[in-house]
C-alpha positions as a printed Julia matrix, in Angstrom:
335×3 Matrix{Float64}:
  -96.82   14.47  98.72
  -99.71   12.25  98.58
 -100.04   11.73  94.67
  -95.89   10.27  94.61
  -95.4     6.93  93.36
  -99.03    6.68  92.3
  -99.61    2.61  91.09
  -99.62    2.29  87.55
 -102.87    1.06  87.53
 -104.38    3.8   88.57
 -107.59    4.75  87.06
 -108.45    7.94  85.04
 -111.8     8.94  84.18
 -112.81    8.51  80.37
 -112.67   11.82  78.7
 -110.72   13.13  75.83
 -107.02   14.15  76.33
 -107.16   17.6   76.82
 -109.71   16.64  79.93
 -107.28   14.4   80.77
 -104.2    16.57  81.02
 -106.5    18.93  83.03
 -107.51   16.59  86.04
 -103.7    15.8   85.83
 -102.22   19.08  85.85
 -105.04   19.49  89.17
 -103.86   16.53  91.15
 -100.15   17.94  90.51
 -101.5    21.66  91.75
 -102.46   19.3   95.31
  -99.03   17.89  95.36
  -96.44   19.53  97.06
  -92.97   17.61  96.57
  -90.32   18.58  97.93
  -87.87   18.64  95.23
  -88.81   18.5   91.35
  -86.72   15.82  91.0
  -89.47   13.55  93.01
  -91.58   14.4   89.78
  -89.02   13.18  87.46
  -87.84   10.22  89.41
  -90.88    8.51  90.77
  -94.55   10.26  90.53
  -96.62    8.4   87.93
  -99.31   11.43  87.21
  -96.06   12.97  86.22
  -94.9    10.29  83.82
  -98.48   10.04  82.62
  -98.93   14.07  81.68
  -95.87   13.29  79.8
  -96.98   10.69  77.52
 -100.46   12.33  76.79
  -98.36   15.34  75.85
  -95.72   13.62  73.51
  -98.98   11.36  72.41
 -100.94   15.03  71.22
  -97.94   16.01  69.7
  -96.97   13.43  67.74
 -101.39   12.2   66.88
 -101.5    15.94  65.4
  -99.65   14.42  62.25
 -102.16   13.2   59.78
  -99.82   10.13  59.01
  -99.7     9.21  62.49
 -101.76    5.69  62.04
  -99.79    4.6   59.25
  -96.18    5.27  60.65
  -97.38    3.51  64.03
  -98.26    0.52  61.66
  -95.02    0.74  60.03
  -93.18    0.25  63.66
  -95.51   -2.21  64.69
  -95.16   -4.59  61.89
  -92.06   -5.75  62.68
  -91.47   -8.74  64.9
  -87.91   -7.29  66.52
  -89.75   -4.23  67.98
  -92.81   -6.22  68.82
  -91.06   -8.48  70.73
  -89.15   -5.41  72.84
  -92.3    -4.34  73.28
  -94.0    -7.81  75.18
  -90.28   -7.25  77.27
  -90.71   -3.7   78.08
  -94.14   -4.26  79.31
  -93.26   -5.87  82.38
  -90.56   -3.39  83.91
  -88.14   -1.19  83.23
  -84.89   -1.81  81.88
  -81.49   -0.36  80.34
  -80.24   -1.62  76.56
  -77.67   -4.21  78.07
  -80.98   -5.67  80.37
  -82.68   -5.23  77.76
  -81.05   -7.7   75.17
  -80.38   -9.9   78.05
  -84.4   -10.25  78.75
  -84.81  -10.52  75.04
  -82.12  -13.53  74.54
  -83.65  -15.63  77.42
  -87.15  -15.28  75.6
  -85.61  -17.03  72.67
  -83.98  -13.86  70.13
  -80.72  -12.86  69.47
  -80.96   -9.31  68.41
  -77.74   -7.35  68.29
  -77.61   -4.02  70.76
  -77.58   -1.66  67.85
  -80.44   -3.14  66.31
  -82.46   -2.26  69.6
  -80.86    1.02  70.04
  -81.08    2.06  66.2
  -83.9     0.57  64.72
  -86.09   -0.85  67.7
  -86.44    2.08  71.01
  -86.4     4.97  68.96
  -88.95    4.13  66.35
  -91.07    3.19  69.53
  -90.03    6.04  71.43
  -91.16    8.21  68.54
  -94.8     7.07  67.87
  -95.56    7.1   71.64
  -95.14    3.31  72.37
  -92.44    3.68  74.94
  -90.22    6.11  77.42
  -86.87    6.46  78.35
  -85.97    7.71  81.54
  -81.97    8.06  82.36
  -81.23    5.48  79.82
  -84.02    3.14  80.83
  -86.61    2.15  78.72
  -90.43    1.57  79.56
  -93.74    1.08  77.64
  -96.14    3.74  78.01
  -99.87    3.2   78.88
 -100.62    3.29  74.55
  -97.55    0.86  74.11
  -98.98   -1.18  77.22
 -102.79   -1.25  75.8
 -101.2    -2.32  72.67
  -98.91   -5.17  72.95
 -101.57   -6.62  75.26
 -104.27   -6.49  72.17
 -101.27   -8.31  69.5
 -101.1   -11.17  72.14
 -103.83  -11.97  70.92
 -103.0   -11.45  66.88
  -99.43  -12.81  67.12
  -99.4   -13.08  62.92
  -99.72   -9.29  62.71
  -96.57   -9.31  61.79
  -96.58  -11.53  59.02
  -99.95   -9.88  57.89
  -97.73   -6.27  57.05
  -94.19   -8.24  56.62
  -91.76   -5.29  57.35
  -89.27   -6.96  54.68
  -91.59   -6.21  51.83
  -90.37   -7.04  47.45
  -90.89   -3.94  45.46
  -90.89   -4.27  41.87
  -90.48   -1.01  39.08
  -92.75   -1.2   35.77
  -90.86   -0.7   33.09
  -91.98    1.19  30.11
  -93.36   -0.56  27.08
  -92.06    1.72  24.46
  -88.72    2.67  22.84
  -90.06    6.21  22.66
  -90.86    5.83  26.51
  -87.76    4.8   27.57
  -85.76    7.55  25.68
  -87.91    9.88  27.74
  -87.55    8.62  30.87
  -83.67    7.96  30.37
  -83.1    11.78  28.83
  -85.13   13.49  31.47
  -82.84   11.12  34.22
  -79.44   12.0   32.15
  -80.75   15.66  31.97
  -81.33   16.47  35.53
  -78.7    14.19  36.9
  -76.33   16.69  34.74
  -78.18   19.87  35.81
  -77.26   19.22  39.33
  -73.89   18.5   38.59
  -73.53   21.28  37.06
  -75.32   23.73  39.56
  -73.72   22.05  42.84
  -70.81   20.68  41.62
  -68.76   23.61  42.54
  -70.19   24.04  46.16
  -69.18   20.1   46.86
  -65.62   20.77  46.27
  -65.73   24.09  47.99
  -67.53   22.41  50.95
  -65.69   22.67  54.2
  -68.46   20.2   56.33
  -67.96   17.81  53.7
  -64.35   15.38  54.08
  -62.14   14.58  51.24
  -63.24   11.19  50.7
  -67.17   12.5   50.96
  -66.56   15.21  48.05
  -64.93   12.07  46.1
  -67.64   10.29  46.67
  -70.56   13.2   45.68
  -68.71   14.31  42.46
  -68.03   10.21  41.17
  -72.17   10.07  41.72
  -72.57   13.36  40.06
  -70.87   12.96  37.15
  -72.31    9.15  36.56
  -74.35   10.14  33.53
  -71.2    11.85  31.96
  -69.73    8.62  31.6
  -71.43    7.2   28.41
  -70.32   11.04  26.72
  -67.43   10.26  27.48
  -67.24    6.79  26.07
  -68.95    7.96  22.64
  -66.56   10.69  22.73
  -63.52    8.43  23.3
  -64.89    5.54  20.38
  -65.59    7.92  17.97
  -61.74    9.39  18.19
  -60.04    6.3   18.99
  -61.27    3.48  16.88
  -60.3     5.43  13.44
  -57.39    6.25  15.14
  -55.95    2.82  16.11
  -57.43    1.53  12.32
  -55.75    4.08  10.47
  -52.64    3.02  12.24
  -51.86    6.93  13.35
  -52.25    5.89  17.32
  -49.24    5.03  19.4
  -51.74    3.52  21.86
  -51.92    0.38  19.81
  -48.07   -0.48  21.56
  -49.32   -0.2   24.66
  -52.54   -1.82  24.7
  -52.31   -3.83  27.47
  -51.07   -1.07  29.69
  -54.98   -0.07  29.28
  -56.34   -3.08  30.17
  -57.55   -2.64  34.0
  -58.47    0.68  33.34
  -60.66   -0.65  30.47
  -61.81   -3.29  32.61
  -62.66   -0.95  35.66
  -64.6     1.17  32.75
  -66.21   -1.84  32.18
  -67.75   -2.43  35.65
  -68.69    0.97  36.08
  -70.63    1.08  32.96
  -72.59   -1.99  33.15
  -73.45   -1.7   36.92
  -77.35   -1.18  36.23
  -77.11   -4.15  33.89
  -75.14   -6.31  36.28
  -78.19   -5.09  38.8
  -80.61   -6.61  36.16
  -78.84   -9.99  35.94
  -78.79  -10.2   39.6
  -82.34   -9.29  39.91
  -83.64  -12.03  37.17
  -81.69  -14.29  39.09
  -82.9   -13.88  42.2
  -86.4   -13.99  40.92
  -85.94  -17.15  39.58
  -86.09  -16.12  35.89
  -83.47  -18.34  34.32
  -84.89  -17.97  30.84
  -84.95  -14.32  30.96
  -81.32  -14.53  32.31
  -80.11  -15.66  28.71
  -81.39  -12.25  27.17
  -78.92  -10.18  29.54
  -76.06  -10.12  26.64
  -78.28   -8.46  24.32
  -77.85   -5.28  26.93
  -74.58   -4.62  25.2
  -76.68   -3.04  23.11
  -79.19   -1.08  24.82
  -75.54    0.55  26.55
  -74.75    2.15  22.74
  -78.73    3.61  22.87
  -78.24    5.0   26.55
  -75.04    6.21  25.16
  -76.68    8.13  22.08
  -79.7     9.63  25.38
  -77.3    10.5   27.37
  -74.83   12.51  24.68
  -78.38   14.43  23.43
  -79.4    15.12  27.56
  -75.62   16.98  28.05
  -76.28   18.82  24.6
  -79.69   20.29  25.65
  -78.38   21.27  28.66
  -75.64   23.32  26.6
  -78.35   24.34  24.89
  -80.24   25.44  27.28
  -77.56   27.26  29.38
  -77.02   29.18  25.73
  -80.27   29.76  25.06
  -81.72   30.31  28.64
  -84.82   28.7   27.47
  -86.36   25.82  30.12
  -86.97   21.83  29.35
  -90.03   20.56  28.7
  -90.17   17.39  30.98
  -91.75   14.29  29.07
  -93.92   12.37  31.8
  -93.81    8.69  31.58
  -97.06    6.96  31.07
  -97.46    3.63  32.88
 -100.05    1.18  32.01
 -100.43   -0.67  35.21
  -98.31   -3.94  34.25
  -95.88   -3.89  36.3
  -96.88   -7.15  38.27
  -97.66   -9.14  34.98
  -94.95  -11.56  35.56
  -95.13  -11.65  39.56
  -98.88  -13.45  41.25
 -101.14  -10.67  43.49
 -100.29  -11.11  47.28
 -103.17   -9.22  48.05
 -107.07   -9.69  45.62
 -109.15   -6.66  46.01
 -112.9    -7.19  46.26
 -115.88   -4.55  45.52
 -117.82   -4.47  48.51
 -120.64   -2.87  46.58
């Protein structure tokens, strides 16, 4: 039982991992605990096979680099990290280490968005519910003490912005090919969502509401080319009970306009008060996605009669996008 409780600074020679795990798995073959639970509790060559094997497993995806970047570049987990470092702790000492250095990060934060991202790209153990750095996570956090704005280099919180198309003929496209397929799912699971018995009453709500979005502006062609002769003819009762209609026309209303409410808020937060004064002229780009969307449900009729596929129109983009927003990052040749 000479190899239990091993420091953790012991030294390994330099060799790849698989010549690693095999000088491991020898010193273990010398080792003769008593119980297997002295393995699990407190021998470090144990620990250490561990890691290297969760390490190979998880270094065998060809992604690996950039999802470690994508934990690291966040200053919540990089600051569990400089706390896990020096011991061992559980998530209640674990928040309590982190609020004496100076953050107040709630517990589900750590235990949602913080350990298990780490946990996942190698960076650090848990061991009946207490959390530790591994040697990688330990090598690490010791090389960012020394680049404390890595963080603000790769800002986790990052502004994404969508280029629009450039073309009435584009954006017909793009909007029937959306309208189109939004309506060919409804149509193909529609039926298993309500006959879904993992799915709860206010989930299969929820799916069909989102399924049926793009029916909406059918339906309110549909319902303007019947009513509005109707109530100016003078044959429609309705007209006597107009206001009855009211919040249901005004809860129309908000549903139909949410992606142009979206715009408004986005100008806005941008700081694009000129463009802000254009949003009223949306009203009538709702009538044209009304006309897309009434053509998408007939082609899919069409197409269900027919059985003949939809050619998808790609839409081009022209590299714009950012015309309006400055370059946070300037490219240079290095030839």
């Amino acid at each position: 039982m000479s190899n239990i409780l091993l420091p953790a600074t012991r030294k390994i020679d330099n060799c790849d991992l698989s010549g690693k795990l095999k000088s491991l798995n020898a010193e273990c073959r010398n080792c003769a605990p008593v119980t297997p639970f002295e393995c699990l509790s407190g021998c470090r060559v144990y620990l250490l096979k561990s890691e290297l094997r969760h390490l190979w497993e998880v270094m065998a995806n060809p992604n690996y680099i950039k999802e470690l970047f994508n934990v690291l570049k966040n200053k919540p987990r990089l600051h569990v990290m400089q706390t896990i470092v020096k011991g061992t702790y559980s998530s209640s000492q674990l928040q309590q280490e982190i609020e004496r250095a100076g953050h107040d990060y709630r517990q589900n934060l750590l235990g949602e968005e913080c350990l298990p991202l780490l946990m996942e790209v190698g960076l650090a153990a848990c061991v009946r519910d207490n959390y530790r750095a591994t040697t990688l996570g330990i090598r690490l956090t010791k090389l960012f003490d020394d680049f404390l704005e890595f963080a603000d280099k790769l800002p986790n919180h990052s502004e994404c912005y969508e280029e629009a198309v450039t073309s009435w003929k584009a954006y017909w496209q793009q909007r029937h090919r959306w309208a189109f397929g939004h309506m060919q799912v409804c149509f193909k699971h529609g039926l298993s969502v309500i006959k879904s018995k993992k799915l709860t009453a206010k989930q299969k709500l929820d799916c069909l509401l989102l399924l049926h979005v793009y029916f909406m502006p059918v339906f309110t062609l549909f319902s303007c080319l019947v009513g509005v002769p109707l109530i100016l003819l003078g044959a429609s009762q309705i007209v006597n009970t107009l206001w009855f209609f009211i919040p249901i026309s005004l809860y129309s209303f908000v549903g139909n306009f949410a992606p142009f409410f979206e715009v408004g808020i986005g100008a806005y937060l941008d700081g694009r008060s000129r463009i802000q004064w254009l949003c009223p002229l949306l009203i009538f780009l709702f009538f044209f996605n009304m006309l897309i969307c009434t053509k998408a449900f007939f082609d899919l009729i069409g197409e269900k009669v027919l059985r003949k596929n939809q050619s998808w129109a790609k839409t081009m983009h022209v590299g714009t996008g950012d015309y309006f927003f400055p370059r946070t990052f300037k490219w240079e040749d290095s030839s």
